[in-house]
C-alpha positions in Angstrom: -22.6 -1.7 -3.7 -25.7 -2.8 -1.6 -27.2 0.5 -1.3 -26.2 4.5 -1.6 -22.7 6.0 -3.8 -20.8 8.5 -2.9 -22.7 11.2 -4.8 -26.1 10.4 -2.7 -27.6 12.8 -0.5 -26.2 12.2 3.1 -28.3 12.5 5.8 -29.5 14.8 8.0 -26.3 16.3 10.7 -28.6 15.4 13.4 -29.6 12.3 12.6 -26.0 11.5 11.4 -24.5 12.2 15.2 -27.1 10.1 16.6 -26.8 6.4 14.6 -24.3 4.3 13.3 -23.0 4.1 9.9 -25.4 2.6 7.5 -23.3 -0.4 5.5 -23.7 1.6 2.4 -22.0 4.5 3.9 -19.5 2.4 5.5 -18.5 0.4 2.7 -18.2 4.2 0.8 -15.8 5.1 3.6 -13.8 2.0 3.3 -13.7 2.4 -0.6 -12.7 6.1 -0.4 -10.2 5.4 2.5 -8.7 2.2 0.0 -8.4 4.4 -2.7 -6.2 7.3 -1.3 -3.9 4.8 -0.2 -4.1 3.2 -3.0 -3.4 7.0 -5.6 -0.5 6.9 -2.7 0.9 3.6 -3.2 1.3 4.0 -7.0 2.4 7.1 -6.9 5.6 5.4 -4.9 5.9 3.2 -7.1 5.8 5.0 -10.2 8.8 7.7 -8.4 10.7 4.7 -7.4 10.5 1.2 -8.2 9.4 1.9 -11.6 11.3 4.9 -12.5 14.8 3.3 -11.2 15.7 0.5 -9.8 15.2 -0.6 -6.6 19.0 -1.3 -5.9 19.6 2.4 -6.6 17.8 3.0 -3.6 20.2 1.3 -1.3 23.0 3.0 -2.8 25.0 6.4 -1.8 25.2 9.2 -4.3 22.1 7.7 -6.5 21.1 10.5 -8.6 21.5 14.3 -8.7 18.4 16.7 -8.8 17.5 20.0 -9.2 15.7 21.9 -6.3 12.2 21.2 -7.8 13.0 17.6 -7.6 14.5 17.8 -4.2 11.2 19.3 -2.6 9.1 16.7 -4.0 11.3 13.9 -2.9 11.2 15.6 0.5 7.8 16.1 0.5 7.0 12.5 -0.7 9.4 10.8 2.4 7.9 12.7 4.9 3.4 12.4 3.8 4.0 9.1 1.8 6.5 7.2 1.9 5.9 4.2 3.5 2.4 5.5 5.0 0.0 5.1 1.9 2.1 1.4 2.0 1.0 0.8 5.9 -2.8 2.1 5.2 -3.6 0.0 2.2 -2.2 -2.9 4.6 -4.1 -2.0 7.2 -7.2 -2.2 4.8 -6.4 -5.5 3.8 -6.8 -6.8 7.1 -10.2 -5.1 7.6 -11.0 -7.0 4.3 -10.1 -10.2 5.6 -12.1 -10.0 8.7 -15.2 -8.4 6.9 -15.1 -11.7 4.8 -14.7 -13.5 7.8 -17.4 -11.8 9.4 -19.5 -12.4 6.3 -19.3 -15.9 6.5 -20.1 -16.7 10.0 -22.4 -19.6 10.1 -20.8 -21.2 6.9 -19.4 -24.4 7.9 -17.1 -24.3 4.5 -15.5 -20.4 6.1 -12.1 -21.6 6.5 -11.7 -24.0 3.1 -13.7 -20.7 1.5 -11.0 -18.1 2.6 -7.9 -20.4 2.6 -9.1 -20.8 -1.2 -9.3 -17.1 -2.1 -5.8 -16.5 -0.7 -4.1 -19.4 -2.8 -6.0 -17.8 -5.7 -4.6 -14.5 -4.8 -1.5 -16.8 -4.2 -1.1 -17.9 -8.1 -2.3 -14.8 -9.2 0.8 -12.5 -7.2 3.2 -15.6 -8.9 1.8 -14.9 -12.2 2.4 -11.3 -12.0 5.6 -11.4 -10.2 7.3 -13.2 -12.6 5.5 -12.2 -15.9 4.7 -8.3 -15.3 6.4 -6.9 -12.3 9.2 -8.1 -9.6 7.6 -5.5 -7.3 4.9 -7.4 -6.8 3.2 -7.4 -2.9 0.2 -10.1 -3.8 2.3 -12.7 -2.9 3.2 -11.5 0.6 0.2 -10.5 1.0 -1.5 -13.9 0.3 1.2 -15.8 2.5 0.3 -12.8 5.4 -3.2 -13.7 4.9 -3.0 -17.8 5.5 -1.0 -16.2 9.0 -4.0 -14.1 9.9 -6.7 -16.7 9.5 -5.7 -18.0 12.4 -6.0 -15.2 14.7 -10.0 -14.4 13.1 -11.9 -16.3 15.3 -9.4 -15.6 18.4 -10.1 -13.1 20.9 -8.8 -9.7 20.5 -6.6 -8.9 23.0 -5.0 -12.2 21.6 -4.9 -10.2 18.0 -3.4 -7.0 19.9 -0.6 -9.0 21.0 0.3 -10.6 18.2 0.2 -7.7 16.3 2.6 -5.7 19.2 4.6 -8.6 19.0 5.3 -8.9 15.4 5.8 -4.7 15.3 8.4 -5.1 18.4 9.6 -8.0 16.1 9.9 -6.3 12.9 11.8 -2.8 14.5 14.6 -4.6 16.6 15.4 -6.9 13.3 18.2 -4.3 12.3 19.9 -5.2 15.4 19.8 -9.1 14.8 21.6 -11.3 12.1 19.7 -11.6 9.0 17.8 -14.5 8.2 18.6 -14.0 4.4 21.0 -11.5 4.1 20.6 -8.7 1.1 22.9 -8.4 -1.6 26.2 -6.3 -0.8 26.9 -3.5 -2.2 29.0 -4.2 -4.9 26.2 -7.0 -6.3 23.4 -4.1 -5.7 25.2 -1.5 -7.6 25.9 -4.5 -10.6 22.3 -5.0 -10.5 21.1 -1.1 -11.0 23.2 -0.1 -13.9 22.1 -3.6 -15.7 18.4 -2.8 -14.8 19.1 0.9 -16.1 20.5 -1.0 -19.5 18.0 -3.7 -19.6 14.6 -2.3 -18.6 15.5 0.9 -20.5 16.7 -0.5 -23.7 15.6 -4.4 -23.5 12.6 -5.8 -25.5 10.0 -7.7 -23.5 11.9 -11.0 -23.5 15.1 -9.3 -22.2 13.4 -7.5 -19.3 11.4 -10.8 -18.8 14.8 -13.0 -18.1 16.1 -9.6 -16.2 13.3 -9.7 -13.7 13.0 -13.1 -13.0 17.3 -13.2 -12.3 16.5 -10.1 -10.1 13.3 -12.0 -8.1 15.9 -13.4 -5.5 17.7 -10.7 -4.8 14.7 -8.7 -3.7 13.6 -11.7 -1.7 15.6 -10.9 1.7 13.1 -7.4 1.5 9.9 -9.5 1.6 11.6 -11.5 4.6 12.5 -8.6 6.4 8.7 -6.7 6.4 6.8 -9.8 6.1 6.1 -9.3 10.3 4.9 -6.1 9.5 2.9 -6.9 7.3 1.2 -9.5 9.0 0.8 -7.1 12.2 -1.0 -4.2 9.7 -3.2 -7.4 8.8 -4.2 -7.6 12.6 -4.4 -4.1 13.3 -6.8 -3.4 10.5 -8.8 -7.3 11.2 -8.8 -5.8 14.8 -10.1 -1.8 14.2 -13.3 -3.8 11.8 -13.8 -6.3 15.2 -14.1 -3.1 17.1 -16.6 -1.5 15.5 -14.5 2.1 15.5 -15.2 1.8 11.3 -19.3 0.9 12.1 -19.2 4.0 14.1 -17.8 6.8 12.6 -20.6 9.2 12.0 -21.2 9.4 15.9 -17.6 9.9 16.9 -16.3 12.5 14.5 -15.1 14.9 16.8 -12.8 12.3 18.5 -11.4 10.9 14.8 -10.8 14.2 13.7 -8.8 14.7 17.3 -7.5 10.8 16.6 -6.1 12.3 13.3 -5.0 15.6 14.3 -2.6 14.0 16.8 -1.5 11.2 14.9 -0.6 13.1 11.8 1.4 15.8 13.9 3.1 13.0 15.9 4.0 10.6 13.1 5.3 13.3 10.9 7.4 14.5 13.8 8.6 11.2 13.9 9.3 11.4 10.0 11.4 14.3 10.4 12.9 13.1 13.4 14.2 10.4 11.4 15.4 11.8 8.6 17.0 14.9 10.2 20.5 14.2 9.2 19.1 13.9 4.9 16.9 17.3 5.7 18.9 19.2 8.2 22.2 18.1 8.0 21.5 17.3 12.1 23.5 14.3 13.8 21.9 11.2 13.1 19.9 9.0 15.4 22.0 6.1 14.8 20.3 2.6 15.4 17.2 4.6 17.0 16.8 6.1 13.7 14.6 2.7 12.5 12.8 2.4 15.4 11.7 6.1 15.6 11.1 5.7 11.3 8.6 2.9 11.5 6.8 4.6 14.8 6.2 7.6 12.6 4.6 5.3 9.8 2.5 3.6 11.7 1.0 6.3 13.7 0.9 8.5 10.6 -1.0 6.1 8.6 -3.8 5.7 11.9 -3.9 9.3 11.2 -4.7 9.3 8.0 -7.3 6.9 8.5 -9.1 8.5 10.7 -9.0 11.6 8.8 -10.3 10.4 5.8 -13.4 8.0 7.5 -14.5 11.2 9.5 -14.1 13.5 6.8 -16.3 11.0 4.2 -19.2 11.4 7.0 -19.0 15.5 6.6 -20.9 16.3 2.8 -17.7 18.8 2.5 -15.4 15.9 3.3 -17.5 13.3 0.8 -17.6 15.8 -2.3 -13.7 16.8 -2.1 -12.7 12.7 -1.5 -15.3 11.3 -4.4 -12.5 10.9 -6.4 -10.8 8.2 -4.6 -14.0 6.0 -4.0 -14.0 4.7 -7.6 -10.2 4.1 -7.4 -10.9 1.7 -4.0 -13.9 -0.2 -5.8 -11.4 -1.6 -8.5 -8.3 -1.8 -6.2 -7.0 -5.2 -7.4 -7.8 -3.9 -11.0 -6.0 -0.6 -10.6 -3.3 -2.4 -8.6 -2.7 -4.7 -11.5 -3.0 -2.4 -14.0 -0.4 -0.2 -13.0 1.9 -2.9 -13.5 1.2 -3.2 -17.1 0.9 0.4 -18.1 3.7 1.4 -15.9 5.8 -1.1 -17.5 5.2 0.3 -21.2 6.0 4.0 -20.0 9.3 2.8 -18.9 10.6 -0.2 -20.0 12.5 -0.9 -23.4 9.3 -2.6 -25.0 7.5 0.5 -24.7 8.5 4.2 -24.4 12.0 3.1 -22.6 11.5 6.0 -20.0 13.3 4.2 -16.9 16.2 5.9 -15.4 15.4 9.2 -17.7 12.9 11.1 -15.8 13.2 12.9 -12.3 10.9 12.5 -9.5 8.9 15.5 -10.2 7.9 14.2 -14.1 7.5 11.0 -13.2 5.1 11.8 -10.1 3.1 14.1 -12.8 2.6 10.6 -15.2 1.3 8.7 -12.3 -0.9 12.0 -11.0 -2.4 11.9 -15.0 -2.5 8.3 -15.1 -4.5 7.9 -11.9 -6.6 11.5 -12.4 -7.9 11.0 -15.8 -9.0 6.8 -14.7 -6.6 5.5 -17.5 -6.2 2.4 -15.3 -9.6 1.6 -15.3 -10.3 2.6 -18.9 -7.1 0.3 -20.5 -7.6 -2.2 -18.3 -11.0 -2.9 -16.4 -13.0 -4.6 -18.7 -10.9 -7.5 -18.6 -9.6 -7.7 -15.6 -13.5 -7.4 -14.1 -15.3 -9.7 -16.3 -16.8 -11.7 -13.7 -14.9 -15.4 -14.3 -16.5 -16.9 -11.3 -17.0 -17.4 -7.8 -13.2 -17.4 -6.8 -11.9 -15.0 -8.6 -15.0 -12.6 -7.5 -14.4 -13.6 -4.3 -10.7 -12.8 -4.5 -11.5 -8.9 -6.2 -13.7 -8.6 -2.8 -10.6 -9.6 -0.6 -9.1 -6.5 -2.3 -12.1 -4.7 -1.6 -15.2 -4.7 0.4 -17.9 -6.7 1.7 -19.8 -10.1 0.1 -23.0 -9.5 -0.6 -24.9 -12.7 1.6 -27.7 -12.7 -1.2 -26.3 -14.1 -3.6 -22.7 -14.8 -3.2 -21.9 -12.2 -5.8 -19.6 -9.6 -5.1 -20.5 -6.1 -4.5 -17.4 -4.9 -5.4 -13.6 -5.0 -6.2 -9.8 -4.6 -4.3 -7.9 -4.2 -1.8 -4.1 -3.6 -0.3 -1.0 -3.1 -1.7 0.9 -2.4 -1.4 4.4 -1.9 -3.9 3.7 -2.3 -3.5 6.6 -3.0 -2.3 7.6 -1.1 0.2 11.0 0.7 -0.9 11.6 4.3 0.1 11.8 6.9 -1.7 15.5 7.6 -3.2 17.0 10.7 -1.1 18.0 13.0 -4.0 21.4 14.6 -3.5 22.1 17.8 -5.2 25.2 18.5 -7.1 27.0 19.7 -3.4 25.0 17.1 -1.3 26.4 14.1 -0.2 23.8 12.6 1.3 22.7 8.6 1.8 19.2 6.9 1.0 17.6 5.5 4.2 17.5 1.6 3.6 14.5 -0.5 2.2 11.7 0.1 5.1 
């Protein structure tokens, strides 16, 4: 970074409530924010995606579990399903406009940015195809050429094309499909070969597995690409705001922000998933609508919890963690794939389909906890290749240093990531459905 780390002295309460954030102490926020979404969005992965296969998730009567198993599933729906997914998104789009801010007064911006994304582009290809089918880089990428051209717009034009693509994105269960998903009979096909393949296949067997599985995940990437491309314009719009530049002096109303927002979004949550938790009616065609409400406002929440907590020294100490986890966001992100991959596929330890939700969330807790991302995989994957790919890492991450068009540091959002749902255990007298891909 520019200037100050998370372990430096903060300064003085007074003082604090009185001026803005200082960059270093903004891009520390940023970092610390980026890396609890991102802990969240590969612990999702790891519980589903990885663990079983994404089919399963669409089908009824997936898997039984014991009561242990059960509570964390619960727990995960409710906190993290689908939120850490939205918040790393979110960041992604404060990325893009902190690089676009960055470069003001370049007349080579656009051809500058439009080149990071199609590096980020060939990179997402590379790794959807050779590493992981639940790969988000290249959605991501195509969300990014989308936003570029709302950057330099005014923002009430952003606002609506972000409200726009949300209203877009929650009425889509009530129109035709433009590429329809598999049916069920094809989805449960494709699960018990990917239990067979990726938990007994060597690496060229999953390798022809994954890339024969690639369209059938496509129609999911259709379906929350205009979410994804709003998230971009929320999170482009809260950096052109200056809420993030501001935080120290407003913590009172971001800790209201995120008391609200959490209570309301994971009302929503349980709202939506009554019938799974309380055996309640269910809400029917509402139930999406009231689902992806939740998200949203429960990942604002979040946000604003964690930026106004970072400005407390309380808040900064118990969060430290997470800031090294943001800085190397597109390394961690990438290397989760490949580790992830040995724990459970037949090239490796073979685990997938074997472990419950309650193991397999303890791997990803060790994994994370004890930086064996960064430690298997960073040197590599930061050696600093060049401009482009720098600049690509900062995309991920935070600001360009205007110095010397280095890179101050690292990553940035998601998710899945893909965004599939956590698999709604049923126990051995529970009949219960999984909610669909969100």
């Amino acid at each position: 970074m520019t200037g100050g780390s998370m372990g430096s002295q903060p300064a003085p309460a007074s003082d604090a409530s009185r001026k803005p954030m200082s960059p270093s102490e903004r891009l520390d926020a940023i970092d610390v924010l980026r890396g609890v979404a991102l802990f969240g969005v590969l612990a999702m992965n790891i519980v589903t995606i990885f663990r079983i296969s994404i089919f399963a998730l669409f089908l009824p009567n997936v898997e039984r579990a014991g009561p242990l198993d059960q509570v964390v599933a619960a727990v995960l729906t409710v906190m993290v399903e689908l939120k850490a997914f939205s918040l790393l998104s979110l960041l992604f789009g404060v990325g893009l406009a902190i690089q676009f801010e960055r470069l003001a007064g370049n007349a080579r911006r656009m051809i500058l940015l439009v080149r990071r994304l199609l590096v980020l582009l060939a990179i997402g290809l590379v790794h959807l195809y050779l590493i992981w089918n639940g790969d988000i880089l290249v959605e991501y990428a195509l969300a990014g050429f989308v936003v570029l051209l709302f950057l330099g717009g005014p923002r009430w034009l952003m606002a609506g094309a972000a409200l726009l693509l949300l209203g877009l994105y929650v009425t889509m269960p009530l129109l035709s499909p433009i590429v329809p998903l598999p049916g069920a009979a094809e989805m449960a096909a494709l699960a018990a070969e990917a239990t067979r393949v990726y938990g007994t296949g060597g690496f060229f067997d999953v390798l022809a597995f994954r890339i024969r599985e690639v369209p059938a995940i496509f129609p999911l990437h259709v379906m929350v690409f205009p979410r994804t491309v709003a998230l971009f314009l929320i999170g482009a719009l809260a950096w052109r705001s200056g809420v993030l530049r501001r935080a120290s002096a407003n913590r009172r109303l971001l800790f209201v922000i995120a008391t609200s927002a959490i209570l309301l979004g994971g009302g929503l949550s349980l709202s939506a998933a009554r019938q799974e938790f309380f055996d309640w009616p269910s809400l029917g065609r509402a139930r999406f609508l009231v689902e992806e409400l939740g998200v949203v406002v429960m990942s604002l929440g979040y946000a604003a919890a964690v930026i106004a907590a970072v400005n407390l020294p309380g808040g900064r100490r118990m969060l430290g963690w997470a800031a090294p986890l943001g800085r190397m966001a597109f390394t961690n992100y990438l290397a989760q794939s490949v580790i992830c991959g040995w724990i459970f596929y037949g090239y490796g330890l073979g685990q997938f389909g074997r472990l419950g939700v309650t193991a397999t969330l303890a791997i990803g807790i060790f994994v994370c906890h004890a930086g064996g991302v960064q430690r298997l995989v960073a040197a590599p994957l930061s050696v600093r290749s060049g401009r482009v790919a720098l600049a690509l890492v900062h995309v991920w991450g935070t600001a360009a240093d205007p110095g010397n068009g280095q890179f101050s540091h690292h990553a940035r959002d998601y998710s899945s990531l893909m965004r599939a749902p956590i698999p709604k255990l049923r126990s051995a007298s529970s009949g219960s459905r999984p909610s669909g891909y969100g």
